[in-house]
mmJSON file of the N, C-alpha and C atoms, coordinates in Angstrom:
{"data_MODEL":{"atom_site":{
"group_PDB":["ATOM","ATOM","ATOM","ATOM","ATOM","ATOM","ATOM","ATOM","ATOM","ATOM","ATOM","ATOM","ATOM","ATOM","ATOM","ATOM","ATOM","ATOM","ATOM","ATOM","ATOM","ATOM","ATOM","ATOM","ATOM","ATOM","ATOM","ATOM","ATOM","ATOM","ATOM","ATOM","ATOM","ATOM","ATOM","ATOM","ATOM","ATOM","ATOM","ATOM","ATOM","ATOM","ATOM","ATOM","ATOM","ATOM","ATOM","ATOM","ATOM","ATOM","ATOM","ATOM","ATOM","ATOM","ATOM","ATOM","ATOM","ATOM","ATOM","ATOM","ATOM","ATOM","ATOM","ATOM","ATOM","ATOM","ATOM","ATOM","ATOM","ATOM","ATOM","ATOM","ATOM","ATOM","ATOM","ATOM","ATOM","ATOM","ATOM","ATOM","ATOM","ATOM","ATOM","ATOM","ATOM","ATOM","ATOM","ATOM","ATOM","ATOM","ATOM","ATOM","ATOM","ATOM","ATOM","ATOM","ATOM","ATOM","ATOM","ATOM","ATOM","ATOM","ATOM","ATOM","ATOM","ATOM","ATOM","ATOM","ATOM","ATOM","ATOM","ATOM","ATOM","ATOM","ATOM","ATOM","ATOM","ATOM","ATOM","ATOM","ATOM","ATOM","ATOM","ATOM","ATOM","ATOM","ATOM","ATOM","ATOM","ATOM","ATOM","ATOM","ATOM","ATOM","ATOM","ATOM","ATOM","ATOM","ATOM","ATOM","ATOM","ATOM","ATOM","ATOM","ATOM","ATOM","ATOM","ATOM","ATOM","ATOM","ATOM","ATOM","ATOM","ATOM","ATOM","ATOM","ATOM","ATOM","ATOM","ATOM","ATOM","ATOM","ATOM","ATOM","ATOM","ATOM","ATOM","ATOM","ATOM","ATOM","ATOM","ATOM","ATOM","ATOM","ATOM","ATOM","ATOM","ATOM","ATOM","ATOM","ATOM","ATOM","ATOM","ATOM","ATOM","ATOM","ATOM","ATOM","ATOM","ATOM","ATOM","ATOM","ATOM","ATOM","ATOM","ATOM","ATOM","ATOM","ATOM","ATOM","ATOM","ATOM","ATOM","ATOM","ATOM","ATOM","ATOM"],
"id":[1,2,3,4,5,6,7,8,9,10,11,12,13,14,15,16,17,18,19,20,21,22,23,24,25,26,27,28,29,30,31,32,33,34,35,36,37,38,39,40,41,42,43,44,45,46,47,48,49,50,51,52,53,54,55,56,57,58,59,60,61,62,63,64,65,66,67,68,69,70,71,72,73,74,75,76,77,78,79,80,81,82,83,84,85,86,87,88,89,90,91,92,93,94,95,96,97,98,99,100,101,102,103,104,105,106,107,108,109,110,111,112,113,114,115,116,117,118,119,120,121,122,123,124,125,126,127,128,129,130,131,132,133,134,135,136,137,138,139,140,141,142,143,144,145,146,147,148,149,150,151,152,153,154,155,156,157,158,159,160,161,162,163,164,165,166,167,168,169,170,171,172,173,174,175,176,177,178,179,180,181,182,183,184,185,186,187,188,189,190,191,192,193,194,195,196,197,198,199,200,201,202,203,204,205,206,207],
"type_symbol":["N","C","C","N","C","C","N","C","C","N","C","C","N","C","C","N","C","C","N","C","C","N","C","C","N","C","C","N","C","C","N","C","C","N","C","C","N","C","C","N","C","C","N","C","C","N","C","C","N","C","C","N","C","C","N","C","C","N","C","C","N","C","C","N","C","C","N","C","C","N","C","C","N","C","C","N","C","C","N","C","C","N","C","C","N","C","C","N","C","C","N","C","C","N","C","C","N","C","C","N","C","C","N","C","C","N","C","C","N","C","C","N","C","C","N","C","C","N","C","C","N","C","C","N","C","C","N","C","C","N","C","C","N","C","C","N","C","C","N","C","C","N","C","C","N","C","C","N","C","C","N","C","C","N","C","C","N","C","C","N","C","C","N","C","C","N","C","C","N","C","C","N","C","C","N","C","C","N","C","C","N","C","C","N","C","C","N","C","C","N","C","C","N","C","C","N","C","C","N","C","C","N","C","C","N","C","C"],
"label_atom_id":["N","CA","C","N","CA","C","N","CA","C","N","CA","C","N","CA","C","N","CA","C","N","CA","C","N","CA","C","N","CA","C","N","CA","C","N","CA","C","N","CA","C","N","CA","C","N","CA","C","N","CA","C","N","CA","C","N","CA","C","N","CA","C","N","CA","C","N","CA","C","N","CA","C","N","CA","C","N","CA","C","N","CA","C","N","CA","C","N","CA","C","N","CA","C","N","CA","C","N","CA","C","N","CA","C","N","CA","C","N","CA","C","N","CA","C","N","CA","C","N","CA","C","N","CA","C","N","CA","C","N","CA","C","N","CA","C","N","CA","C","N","CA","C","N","CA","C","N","CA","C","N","CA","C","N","CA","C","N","CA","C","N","CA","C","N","CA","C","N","CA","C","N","CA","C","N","CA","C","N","CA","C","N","CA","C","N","CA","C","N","CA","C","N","CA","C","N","CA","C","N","CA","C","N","CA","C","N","CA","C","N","CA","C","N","CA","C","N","CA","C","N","CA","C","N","CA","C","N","CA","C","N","CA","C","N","CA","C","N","CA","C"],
"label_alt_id":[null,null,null,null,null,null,null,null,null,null,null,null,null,null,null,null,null,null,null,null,null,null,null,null,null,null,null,null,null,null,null,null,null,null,null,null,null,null,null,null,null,null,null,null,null,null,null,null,null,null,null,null,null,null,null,null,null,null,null,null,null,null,null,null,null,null,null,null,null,null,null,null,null,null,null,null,null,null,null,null,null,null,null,null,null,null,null,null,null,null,null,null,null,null,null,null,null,null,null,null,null,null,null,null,null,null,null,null,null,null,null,null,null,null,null,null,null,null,null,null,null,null,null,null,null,null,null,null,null,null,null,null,null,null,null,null,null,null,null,null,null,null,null,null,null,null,null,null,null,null,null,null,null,null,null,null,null,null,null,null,null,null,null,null,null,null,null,null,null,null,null,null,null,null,null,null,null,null,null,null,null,null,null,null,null,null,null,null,null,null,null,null,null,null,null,null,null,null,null,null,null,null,null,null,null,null,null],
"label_comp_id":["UNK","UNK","UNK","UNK","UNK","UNK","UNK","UNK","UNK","UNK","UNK","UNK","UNK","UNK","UNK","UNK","UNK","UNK","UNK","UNK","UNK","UNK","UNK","UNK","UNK","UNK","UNK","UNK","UNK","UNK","UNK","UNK","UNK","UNK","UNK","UNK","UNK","UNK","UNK","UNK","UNK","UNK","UNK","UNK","UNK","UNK","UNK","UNK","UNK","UNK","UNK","UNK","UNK","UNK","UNK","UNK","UNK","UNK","UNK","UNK","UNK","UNK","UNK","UNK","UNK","UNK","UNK","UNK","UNK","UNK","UNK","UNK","UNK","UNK","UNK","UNK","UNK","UNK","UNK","UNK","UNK","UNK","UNK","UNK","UNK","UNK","UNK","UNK","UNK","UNK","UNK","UNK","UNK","UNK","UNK","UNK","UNK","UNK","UNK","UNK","UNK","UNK","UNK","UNK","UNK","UNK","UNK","UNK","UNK","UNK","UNK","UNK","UNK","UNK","UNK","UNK","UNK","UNK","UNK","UNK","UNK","UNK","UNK","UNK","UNK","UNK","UNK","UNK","UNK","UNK","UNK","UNK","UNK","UNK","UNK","UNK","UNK","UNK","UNK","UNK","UNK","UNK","UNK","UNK","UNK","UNK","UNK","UNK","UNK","UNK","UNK","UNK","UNK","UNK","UNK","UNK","UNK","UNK","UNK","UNK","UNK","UNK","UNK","UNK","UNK","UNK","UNK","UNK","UNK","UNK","UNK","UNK","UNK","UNK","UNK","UNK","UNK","UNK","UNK","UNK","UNK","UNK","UNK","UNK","UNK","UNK","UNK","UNK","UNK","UNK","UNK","UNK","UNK","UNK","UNK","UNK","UNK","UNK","UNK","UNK","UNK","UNK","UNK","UNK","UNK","UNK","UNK"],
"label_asym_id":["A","A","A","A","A","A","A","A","A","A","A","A","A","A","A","A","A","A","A","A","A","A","A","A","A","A","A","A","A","A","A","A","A","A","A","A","A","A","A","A","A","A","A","A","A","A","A","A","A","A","A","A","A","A","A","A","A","A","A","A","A","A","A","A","A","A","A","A","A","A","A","A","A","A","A","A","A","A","A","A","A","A","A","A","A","A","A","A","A","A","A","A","A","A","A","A","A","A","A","A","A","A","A","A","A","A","A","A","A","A","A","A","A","A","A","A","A","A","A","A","A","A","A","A","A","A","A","A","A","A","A","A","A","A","A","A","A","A","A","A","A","A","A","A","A","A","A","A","A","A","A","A","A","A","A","A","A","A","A","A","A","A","A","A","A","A","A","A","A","A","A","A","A","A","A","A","A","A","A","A","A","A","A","A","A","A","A","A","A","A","A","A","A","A","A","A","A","A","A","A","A","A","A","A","A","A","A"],
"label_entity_id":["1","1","1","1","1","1","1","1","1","1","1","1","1","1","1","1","1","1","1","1","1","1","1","1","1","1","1","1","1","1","1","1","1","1","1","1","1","1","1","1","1","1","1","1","1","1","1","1","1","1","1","1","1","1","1","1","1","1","1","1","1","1","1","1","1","1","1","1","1","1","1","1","1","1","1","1","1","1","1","1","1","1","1","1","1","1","1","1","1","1","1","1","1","1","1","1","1","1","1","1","1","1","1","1","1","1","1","1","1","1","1","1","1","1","1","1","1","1","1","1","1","1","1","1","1","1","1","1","1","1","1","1","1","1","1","1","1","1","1","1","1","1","1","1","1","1","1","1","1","1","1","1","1","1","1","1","1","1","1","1","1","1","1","1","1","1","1","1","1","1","1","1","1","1","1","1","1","1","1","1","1","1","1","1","1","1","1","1","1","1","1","1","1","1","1","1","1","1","1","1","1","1","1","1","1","1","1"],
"label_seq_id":[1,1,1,2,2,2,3,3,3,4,4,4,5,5,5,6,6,6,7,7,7,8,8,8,9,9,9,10,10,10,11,11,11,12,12,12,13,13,13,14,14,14,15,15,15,16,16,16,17,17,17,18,18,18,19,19,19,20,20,20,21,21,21,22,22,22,23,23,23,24,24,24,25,25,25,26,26,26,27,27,27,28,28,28,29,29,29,30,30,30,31,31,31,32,32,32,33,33,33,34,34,34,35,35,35,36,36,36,37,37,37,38,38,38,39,39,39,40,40,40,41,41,41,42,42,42,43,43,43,44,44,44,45,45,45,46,46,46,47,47,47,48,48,48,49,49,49,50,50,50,51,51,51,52,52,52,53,53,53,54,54,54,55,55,55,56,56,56,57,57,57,58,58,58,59,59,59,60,60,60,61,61,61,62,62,62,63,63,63,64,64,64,65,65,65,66,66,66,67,67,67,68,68,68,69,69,69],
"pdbx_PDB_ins_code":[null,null,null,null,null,null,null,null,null,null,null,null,null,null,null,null,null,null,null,null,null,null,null,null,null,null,null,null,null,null,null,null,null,null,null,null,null,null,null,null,null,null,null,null,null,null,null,null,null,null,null,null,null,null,null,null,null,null,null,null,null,null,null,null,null,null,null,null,null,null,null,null,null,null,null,null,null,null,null,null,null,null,null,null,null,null,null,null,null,null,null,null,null,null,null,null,null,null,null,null,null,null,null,null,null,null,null,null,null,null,null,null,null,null,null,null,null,null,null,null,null,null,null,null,null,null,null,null,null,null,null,null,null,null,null,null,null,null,null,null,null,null,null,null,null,null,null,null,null,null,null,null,null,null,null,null,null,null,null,null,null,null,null,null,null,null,null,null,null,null,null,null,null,null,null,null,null,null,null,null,null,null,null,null,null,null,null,null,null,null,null,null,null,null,null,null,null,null,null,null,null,null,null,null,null,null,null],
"Cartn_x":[-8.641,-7.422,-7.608,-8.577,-8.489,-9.058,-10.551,-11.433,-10.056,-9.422,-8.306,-7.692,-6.989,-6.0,-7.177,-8.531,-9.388,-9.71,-9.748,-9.945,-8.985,-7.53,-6.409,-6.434,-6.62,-6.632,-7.371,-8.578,-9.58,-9.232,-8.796,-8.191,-7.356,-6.575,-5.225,-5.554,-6.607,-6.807,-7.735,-8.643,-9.427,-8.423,-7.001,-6.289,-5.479,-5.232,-4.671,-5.169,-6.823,-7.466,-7.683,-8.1,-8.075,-6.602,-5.69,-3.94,-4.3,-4.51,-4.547,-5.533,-6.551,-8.052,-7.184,-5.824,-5.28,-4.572,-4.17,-2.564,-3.265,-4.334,-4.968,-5.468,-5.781,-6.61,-6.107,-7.113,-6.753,-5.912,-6.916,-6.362,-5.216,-5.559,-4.448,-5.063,-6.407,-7.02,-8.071,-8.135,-10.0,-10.343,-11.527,-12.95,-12.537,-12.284,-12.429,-13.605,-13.392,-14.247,-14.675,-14.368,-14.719,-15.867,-17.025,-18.033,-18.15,-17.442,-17.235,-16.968,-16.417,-15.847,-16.865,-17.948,-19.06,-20.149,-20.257,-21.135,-22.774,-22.906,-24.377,-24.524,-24.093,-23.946,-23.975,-23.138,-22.932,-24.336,-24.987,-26.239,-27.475,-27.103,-28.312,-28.195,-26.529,-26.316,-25.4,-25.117,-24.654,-22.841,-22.354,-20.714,-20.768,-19.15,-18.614,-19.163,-18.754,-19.608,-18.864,-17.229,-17.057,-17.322,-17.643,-17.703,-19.337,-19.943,-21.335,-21.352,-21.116,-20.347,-19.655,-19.07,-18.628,-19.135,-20.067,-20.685,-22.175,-22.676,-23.685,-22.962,-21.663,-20.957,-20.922,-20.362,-20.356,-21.898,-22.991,-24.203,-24.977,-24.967,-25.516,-25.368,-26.385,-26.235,-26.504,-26.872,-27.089,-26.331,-25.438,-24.461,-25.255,-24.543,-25.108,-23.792,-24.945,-24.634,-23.807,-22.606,-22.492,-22.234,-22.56,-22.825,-24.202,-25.696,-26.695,-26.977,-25.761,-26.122,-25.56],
"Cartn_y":[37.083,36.307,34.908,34.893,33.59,32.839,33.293,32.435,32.133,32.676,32.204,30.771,31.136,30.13,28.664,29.147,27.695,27.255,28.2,27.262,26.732,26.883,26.484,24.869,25.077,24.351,23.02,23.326,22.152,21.332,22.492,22.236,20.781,21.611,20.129,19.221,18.865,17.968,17.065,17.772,16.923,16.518,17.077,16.428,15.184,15.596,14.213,13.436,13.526,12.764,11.516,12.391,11.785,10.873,11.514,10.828,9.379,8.801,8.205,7.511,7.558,6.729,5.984,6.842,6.384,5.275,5.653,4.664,3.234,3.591,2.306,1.764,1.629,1.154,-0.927,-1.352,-2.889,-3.212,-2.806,-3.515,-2.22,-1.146,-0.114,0.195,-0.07,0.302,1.001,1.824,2.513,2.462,2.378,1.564,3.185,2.483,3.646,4.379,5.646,6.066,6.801,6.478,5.773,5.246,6.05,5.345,4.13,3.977,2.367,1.574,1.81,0.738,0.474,0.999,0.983,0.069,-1.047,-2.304,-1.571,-0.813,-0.6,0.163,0.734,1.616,0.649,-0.369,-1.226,-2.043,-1.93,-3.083,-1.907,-0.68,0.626,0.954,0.465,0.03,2.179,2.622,3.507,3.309,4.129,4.034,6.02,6.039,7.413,8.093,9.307,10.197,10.185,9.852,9.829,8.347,7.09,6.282,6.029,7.142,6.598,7.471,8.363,9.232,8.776,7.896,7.177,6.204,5.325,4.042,4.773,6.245,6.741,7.252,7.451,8.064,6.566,5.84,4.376,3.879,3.659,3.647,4.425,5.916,6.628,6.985,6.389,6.281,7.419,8.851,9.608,11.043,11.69,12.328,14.077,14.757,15.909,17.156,17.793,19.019,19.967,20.217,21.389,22.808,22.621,23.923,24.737,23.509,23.537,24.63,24.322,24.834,26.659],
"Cartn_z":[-110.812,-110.939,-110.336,-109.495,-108.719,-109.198,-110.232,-111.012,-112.264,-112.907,-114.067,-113.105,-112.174,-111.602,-111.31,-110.613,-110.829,-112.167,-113.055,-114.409,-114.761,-114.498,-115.335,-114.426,-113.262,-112.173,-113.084,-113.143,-113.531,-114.904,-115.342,-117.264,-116.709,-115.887,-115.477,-115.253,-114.444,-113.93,-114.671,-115.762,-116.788,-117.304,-117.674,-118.834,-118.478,-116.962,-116.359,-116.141,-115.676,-115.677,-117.132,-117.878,-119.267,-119.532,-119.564,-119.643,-118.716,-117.758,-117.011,-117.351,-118.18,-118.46,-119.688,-120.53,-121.423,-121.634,-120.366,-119.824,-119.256,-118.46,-117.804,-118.635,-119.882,-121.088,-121.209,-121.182,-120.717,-122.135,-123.232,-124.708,-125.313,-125.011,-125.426,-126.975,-127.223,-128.66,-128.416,-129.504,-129.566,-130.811,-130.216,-131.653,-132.402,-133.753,-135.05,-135.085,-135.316,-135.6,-136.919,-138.119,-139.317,-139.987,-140.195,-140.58,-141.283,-142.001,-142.632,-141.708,-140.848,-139.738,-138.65,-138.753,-137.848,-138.031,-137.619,-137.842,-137.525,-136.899,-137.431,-138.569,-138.902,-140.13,-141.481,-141.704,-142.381,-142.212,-141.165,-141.443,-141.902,-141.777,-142.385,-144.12,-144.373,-145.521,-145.608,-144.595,-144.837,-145.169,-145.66,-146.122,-145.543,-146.178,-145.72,-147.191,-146.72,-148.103,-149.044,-149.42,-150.833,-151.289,-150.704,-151.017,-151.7,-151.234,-151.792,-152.805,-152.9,-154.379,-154.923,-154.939,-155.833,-156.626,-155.806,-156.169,-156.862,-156.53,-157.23,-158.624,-158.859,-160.151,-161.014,-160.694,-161.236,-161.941,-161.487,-161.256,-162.595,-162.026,-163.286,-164.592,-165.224,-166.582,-167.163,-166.335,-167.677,-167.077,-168.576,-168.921,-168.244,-167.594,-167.612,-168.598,-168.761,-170.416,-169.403,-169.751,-168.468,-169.218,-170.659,-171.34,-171.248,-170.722,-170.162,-169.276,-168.233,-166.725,-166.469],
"occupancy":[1.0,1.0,1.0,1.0,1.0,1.0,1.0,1.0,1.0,1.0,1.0,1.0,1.0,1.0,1.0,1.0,1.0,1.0,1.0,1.0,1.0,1.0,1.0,1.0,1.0,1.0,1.0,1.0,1.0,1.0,1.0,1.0,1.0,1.0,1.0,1.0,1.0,1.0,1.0,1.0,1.0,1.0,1.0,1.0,1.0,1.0,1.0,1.0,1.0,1.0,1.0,1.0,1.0,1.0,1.0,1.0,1.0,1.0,1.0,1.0,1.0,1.0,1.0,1.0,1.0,1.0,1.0,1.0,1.0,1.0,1.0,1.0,1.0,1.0,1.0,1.0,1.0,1.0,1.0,1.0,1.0,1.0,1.0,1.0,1.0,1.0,1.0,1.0,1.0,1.0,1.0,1.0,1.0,1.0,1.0,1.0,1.0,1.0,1.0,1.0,1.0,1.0,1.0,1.0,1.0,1.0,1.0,1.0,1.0,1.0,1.0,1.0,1.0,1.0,1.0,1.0,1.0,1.0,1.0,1.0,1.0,1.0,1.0,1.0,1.0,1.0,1.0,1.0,1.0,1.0,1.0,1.0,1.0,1.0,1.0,1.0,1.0,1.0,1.0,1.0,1.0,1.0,1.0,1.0,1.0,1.0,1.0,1.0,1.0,1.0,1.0,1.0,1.0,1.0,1.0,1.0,1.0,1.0,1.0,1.0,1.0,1.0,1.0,1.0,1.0,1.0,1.0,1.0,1.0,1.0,1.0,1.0,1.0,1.0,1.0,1.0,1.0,1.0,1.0,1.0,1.0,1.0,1.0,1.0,1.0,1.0,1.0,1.0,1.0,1.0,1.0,1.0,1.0,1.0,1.0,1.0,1.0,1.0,1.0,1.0,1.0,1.0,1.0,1.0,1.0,1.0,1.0],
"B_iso_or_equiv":[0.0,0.0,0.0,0.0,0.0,0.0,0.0,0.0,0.0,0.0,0.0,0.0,0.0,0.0,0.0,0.0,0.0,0.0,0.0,0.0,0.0,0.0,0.0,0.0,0.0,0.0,0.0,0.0,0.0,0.0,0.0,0.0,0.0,0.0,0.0,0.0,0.0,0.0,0.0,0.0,0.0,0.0,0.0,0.0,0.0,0.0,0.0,0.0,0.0,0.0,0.0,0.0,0.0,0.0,0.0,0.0,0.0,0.0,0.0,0.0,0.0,0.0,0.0,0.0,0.0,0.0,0.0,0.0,0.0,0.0,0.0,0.0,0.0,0.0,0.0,0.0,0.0,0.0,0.0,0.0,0.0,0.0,0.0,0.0,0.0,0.0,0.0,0.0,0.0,0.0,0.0,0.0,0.0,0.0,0.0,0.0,0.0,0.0,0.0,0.0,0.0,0.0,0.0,0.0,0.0,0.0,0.0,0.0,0.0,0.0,0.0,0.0,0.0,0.0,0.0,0.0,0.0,0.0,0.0,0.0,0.0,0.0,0.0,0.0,0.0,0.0,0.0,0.0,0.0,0.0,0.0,0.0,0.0,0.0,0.0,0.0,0.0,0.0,0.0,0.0,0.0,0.0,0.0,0.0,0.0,0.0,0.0,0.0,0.0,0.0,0.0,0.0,0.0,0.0,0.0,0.0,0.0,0.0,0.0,0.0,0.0,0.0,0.0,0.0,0.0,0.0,0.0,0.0,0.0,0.0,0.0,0.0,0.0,0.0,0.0,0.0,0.0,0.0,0.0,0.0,0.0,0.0,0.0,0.0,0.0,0.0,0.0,0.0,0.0,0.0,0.0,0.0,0.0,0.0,0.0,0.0,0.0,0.0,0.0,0.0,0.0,0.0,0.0,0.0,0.0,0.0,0.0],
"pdbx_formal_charge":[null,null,null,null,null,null,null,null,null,null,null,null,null,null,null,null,null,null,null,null,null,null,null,null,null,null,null,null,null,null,null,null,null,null,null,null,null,null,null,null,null,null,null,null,null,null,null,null,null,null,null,null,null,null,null,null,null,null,null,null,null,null,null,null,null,null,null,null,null,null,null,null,null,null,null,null,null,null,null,null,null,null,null,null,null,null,null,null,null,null,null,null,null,null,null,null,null,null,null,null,null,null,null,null,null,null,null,null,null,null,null,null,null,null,null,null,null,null,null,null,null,null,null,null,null,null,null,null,null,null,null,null,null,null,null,null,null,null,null,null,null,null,null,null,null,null,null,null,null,null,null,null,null,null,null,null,null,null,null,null,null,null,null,null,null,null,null,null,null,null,null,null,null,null,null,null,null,null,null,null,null,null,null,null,null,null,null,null,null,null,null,null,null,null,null,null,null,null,null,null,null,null,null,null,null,null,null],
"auth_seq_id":[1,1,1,2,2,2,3,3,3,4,4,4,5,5,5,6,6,6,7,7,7,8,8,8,9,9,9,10,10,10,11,11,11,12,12,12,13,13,13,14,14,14,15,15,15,16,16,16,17,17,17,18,18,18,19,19,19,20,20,20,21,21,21,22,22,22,23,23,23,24,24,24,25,25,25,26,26,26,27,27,27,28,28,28,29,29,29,30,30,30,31,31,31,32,32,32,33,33,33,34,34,34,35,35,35,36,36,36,37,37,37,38,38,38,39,39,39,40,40,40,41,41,41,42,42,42,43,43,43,44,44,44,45,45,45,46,46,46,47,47,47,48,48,48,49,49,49,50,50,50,51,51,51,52,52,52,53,53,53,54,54,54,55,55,55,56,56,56,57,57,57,58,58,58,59,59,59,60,60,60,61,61,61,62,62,62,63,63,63,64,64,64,65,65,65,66,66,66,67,67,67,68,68,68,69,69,69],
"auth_comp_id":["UNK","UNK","UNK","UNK","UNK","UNK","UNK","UNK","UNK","UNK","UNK","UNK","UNK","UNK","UNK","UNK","UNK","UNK","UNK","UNK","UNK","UNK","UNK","UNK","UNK","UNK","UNK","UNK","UNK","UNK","UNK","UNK","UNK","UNK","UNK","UNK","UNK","UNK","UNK","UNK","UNK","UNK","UNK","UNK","UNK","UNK","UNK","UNK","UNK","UNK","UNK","UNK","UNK","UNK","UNK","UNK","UNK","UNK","UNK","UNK","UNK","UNK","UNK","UNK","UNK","UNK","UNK","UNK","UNK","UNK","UNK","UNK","UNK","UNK","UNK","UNK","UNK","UNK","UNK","UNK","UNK","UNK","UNK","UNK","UNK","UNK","UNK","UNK","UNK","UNK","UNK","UNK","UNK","UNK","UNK","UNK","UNK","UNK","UNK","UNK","UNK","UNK","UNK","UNK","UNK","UNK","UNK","UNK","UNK","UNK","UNK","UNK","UNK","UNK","UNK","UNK","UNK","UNK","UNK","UNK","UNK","UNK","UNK","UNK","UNK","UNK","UNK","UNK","UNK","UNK","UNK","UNK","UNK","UNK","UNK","UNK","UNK","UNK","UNK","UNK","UNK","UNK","UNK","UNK","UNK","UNK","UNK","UNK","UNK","UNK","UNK","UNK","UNK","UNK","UNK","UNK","UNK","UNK","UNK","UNK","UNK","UNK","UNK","UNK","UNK","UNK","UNK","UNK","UNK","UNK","UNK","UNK","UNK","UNK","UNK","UNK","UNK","UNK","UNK","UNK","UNK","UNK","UNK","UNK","UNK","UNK","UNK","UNK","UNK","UNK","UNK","UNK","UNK","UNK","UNK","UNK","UNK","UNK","UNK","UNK","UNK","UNK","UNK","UNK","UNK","UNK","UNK"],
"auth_asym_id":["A","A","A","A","A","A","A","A","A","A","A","A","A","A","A","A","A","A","A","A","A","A","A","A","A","A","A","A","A","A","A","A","A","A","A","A","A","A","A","A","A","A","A","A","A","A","A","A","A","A","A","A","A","A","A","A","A","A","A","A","A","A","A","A","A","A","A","A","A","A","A","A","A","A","A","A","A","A","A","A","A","A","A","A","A","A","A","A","A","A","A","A","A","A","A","A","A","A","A","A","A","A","A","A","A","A","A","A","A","A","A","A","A","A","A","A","A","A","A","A","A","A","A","A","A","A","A","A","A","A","A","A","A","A","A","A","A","A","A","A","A","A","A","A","A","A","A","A","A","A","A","A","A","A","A","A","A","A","A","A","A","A","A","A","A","A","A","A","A","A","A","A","A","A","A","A","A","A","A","A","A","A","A","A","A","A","A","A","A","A","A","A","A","A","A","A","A","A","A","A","A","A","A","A","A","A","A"],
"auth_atom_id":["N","CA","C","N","CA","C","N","CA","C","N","CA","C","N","CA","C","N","CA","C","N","CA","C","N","CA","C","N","CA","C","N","CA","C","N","CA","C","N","CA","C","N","CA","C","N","CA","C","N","CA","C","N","CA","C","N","CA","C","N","CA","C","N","CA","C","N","CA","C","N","CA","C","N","CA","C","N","CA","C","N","CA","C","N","CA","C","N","CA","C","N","CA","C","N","CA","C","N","CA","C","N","CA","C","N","CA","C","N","CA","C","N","CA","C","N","CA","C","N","CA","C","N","CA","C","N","CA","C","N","CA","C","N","CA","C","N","CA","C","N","CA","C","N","CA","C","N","CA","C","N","CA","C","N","CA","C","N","CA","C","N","CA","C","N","CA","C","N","CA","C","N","CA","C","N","CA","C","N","CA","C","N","CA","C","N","CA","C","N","CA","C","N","CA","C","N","CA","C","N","CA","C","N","CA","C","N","CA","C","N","CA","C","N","CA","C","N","CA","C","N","CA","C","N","CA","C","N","CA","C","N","CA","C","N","CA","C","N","CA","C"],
"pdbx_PDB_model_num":[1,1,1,1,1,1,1,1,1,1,1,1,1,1,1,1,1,1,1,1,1,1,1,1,1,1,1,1,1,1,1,1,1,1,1,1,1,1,1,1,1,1,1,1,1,1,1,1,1,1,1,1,1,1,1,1,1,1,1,1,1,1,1,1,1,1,1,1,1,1,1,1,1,1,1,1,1,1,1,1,1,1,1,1,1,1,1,1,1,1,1,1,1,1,1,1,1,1,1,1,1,1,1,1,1,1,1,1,1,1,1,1,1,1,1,1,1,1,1,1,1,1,1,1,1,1,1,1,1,1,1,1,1,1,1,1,1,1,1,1,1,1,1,1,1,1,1,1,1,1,1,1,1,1,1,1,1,1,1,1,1,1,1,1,1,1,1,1,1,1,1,1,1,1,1,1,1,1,1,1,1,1,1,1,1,1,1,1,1,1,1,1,1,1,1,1,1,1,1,1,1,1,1,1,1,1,1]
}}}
C-alpha cells in the first residue's frame, strides 16, 4: 500500500511539475510538431506521408490493371 501511495505521490508531482514548466513558458508557444513544419526535414526534402503520396500519384504515369492483381 505504501509503494501505491509513493507512486501516486510522484505521478503528482511530475504533473505539477510539468503544469508549471507550462505556465512559466516565456512565449506561451511550442514548436509544431508536424513534419512539414520541420526545417530540417524540408532541407532532406522530406514532407508528411500523405503528402508524398500524393505528389508520387500526380507524378506516375503508368495505370495499374486491378483485374491483374
Amino acid at each position: 500500500m505504501r509503494q501505491i501511495i509513493l507512486v501516486i505521490g510522484l505521478v503528482a508531482l511530475a504533473i505539477v511539475l510539468l503544469g508549471v514548466g507550462v505556465i512559466l513558458r516565456k512565449d506561451h508557444s511550442f514548436r509544431s510538431q508536424h513534419i512539414a513544419q520541420n526545417s530540417r526535414m524540408k532541407q532532406d526534402g522530406i514532407h508528411c506521408a500523405t503528402s508524398q503520396d500524393r505528389e508520387a500519384r500526380r507524378t506516375s504515369t503508368s495505370k495499374i490493371n486491378v483485374k491483374k492483381i
